[in-house]
C-alpha positions in Angstrom: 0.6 -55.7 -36.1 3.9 -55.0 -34.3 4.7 -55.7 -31.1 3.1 -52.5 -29.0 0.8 -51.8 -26.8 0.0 -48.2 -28.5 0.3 -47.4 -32.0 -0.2 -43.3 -32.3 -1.3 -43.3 -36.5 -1.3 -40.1 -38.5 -4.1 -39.8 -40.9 -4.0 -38.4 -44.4 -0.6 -39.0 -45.3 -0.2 -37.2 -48.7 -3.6 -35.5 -48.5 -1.3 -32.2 -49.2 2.1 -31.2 -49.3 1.9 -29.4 -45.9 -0.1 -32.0 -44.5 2.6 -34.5 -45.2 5.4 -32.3 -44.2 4.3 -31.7 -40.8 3.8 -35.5 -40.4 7.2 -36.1 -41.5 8.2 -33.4 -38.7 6.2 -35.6 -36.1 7.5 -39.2 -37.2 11.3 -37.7 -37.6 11.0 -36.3 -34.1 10.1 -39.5 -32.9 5.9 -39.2 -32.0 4.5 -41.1 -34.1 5.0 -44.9 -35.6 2.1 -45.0 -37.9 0.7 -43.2 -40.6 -2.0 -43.8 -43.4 -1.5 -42.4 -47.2 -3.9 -41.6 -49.8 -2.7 -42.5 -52.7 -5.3 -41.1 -55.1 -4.0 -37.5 -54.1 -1.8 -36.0 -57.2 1.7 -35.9 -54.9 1.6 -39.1 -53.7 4.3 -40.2 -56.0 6.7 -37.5 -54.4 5.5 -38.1 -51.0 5.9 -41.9 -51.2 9.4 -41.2 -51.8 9.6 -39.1 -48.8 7.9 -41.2 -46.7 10.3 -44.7 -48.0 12.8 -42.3 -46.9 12.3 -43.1 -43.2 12.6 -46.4 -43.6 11.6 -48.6 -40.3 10.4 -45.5 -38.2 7.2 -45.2 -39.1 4.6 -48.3 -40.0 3.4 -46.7 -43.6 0.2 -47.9 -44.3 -3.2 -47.3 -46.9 -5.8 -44.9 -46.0 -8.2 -46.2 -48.4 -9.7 -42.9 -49.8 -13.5 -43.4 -51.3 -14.8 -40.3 -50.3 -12.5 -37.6 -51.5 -11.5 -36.0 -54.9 -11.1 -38.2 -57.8 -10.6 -41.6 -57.9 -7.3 -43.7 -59.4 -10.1 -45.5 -61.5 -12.6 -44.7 -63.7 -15.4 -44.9 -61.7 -19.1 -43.6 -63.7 -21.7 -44.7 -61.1 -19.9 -44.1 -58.1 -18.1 -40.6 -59.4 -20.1 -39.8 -62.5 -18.2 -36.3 -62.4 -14.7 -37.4 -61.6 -15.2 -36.5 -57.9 -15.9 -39.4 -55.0 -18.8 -38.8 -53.2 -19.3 -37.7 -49.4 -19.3 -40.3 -46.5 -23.2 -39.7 -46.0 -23.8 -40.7 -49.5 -21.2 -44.2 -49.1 -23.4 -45.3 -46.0 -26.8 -44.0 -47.8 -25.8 -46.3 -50.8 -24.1 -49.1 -48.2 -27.6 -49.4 -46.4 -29.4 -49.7 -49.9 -27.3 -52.4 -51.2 -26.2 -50.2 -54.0 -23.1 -50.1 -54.1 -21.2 -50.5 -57.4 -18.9 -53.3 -56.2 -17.2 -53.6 -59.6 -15.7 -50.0 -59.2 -14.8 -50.2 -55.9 -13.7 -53.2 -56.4 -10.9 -51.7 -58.8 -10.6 -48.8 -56.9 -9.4 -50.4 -53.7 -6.8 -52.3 -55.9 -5.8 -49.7 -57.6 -4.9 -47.2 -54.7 -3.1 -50.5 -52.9 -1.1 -51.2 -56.1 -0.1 -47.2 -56.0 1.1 -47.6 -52.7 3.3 -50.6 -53.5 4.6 -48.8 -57.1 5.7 -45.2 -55.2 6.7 -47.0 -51.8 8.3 -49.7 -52.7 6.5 -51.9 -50.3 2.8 -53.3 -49.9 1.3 -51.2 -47.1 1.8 -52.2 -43.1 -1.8 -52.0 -42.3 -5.4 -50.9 -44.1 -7.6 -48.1 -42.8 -10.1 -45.5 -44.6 -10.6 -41.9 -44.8 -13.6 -41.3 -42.8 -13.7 -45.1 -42.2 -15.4 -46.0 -44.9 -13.4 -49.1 -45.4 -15.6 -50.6 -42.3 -18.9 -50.5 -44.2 -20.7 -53.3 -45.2 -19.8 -54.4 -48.9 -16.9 -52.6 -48.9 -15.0 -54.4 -46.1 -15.7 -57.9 -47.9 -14.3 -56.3 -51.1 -11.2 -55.2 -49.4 -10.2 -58.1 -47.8 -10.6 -59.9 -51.0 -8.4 -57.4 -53.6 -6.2 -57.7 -50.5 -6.0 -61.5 -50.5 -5.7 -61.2 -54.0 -2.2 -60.0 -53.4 -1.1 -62.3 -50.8 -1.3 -59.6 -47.4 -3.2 -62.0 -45.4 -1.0 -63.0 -42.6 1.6 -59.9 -43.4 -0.3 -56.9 -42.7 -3.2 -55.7 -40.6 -6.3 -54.0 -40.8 -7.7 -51.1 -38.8 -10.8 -51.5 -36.6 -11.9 -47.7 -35.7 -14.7 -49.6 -33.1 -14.3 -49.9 -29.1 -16.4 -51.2 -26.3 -18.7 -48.8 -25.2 -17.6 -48.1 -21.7 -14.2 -47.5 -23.3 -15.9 -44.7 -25.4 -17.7 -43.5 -22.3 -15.0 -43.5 -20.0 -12.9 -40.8 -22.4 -15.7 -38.4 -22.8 -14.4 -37.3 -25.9 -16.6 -37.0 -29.4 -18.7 -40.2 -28.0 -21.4 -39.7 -30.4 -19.2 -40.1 -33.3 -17.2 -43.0 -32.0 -20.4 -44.6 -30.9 -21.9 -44.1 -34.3 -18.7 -45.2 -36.0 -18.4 -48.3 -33.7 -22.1 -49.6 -34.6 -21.6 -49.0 -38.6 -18.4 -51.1 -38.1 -20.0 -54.0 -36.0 -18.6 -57.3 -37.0 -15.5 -55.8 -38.9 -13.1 -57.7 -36.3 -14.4 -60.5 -36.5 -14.5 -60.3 -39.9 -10.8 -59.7 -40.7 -9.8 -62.4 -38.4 -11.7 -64.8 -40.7 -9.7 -63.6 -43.4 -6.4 -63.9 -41.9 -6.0 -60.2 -40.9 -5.2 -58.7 -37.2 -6.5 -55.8 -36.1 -5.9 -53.4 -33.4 -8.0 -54.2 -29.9 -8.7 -50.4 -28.4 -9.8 -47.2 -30.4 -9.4 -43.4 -29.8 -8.4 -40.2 -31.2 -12.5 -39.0 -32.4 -12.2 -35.1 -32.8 -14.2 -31.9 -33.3 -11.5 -30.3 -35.1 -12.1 -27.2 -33.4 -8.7 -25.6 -32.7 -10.3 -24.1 -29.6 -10.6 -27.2 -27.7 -7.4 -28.0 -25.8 -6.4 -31.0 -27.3 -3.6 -32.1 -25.5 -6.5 -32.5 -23.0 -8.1 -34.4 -25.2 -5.4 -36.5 -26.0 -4.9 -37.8 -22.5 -8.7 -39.2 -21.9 -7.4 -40.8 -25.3 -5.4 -42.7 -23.4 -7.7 -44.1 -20.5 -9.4 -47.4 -20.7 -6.4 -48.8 -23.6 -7.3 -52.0 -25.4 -4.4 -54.2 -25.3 -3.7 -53.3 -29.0 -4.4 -49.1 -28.7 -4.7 -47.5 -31.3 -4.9 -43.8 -31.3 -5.6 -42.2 -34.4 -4.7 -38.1 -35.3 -4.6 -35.6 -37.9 -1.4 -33.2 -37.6 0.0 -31.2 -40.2 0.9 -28.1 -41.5 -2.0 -25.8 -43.4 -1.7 -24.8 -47.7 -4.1 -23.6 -49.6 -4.9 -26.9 -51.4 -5.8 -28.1 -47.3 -8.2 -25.0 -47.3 -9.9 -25.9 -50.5 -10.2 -29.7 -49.7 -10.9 -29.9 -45.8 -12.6 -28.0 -42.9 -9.8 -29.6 -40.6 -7.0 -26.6 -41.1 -5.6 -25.2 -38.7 -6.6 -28.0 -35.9 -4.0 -29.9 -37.8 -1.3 -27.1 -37.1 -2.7 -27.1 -33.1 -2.4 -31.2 -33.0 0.9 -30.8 -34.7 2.4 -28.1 -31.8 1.5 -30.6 -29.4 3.0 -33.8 -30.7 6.1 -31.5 -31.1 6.0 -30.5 -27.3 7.3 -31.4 -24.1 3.9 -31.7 -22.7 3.1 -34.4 -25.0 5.9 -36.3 -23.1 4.5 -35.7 -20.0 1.0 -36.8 -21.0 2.6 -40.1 -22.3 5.0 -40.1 -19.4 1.8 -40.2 -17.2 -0.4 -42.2 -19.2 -2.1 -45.5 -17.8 -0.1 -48.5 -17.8 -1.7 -52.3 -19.0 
């Protein structure tokens, strides 16, 4: 993981063309230095290209997608219909045990390999669209297809848990990052056995309500840092593919105004130092 002590990642890189344009508008004008991309979407290939383009200003990582459209692989137990099923059904089948680890298996490598073949690169760092690359089964599976290709030691893995009284102190969404941090229990851990680093200190939970003030929000994301933070967000502009695919729309266009803005300087002018 590089050298930081705050890493401000951009979900859903390639989700849609607008999506991805306004998080090339945030990483050009210098806010962010991470961003995760799905690769299963149908423009990653032209938004890989894009992305490449910046070159060393932005960490361009995987945002492992299991729960969203179709899958890169032929998949007939998990997505029988050629359409991933919703988080609640992942965790229902994690729980059970019944997971088919074959397909996921090949799905995980599948969507890495895409990154590599359209970037140019293997991926900076791991994460998952509604974290679902924390769960058990899964987790094990990706460290392994990512083993497989030698990123042990060279890239890092995201870890969407945090302390408790770090998630209390920020008032922000705690029942979903509490949730979250108990289905990912032992993840850490987990990826340091397998040679992975992850980030220490998780925030960035939202309602995607564009009538909350986030830039509010974004500054209790800030208090109580781990020494590896790791603030995670969804900016972006809004296309009628988003509106079809996603209840997050125009949130992303509100989260995108304030990266854009001088009061997102201030709030990281004032933010708490280590």
């Amino acid at each position: 993981m590089a050298a930081r002590d705050l890493t401000l990642c951009a979900d859903d890189y390639g989700l849609t063309p607008a999506v991805s344009l306004g998080i090339l508008e945030a990483v050009e004008a210098g806010r962010l230095n991470a961003t995760g991309a799905m690769t299963a979407r149908p423009h990653w290939k032209t938004a890989a290209r894009d992305l490449a383009s910046l070159g060393e200003a932005v960490e361009a990582g995987l945002h492992l997608d299991l729960t969203l459209g179709p899958p890169l692989t032929k998949m007939p137990l998990l997505a029988p219909r050629g359409a991933l099923p919703s988080i609640g059904t992942m965790i229902r089948l994690a729980q059970a045990g019944r997971l088919p680890e074959a397909e996921i298996r090949a799905e995980i490598g599948a969507q890495i390999d895409a990154f590599a073949e359209h970037y140019g690169a293997m991926p900076a760092f791991i994460d998952g669209h509604q974290h679902v690359h924390m769960l058990p089964g899964i987790r094990d599976w990706l460290f392994d297809e990512a083993c497989k290709r030698g990123l042990a030691g060279h890239i890092w893995m995201r870890d969407s848990t945090d302390r408790l009284s770090r998630i209390l102190r920020r008032r922000v969404e705690a029942p979903k990052a509490v949730i979250v941090a108990l289905a990912g229990r032992g993840f850490a851990k987990a990826a340091r056995q397998r040679g992975f680093v992850t980030n220490e200190g998780f925030a960035g939970f939202s309602a995607f309500d564009p009538r909350r003030d986030y830039a509010a929000d974004f500054s209790r994301f800030l208090l109580a840092p781990g020494p590896r933070h790791l603030i995670m967000c969804h900016p972006g502009r809004v296309d009628g593919e988003l509106e079809r695919l996603d209840p997050a729309t125009f949130s992303r266009e509100q989260e995108l105004e304030f990266l854009l803005s001088d009061r997102f300087s201030d709030v990281m002018a004032a933010r708490p130092k280590l």
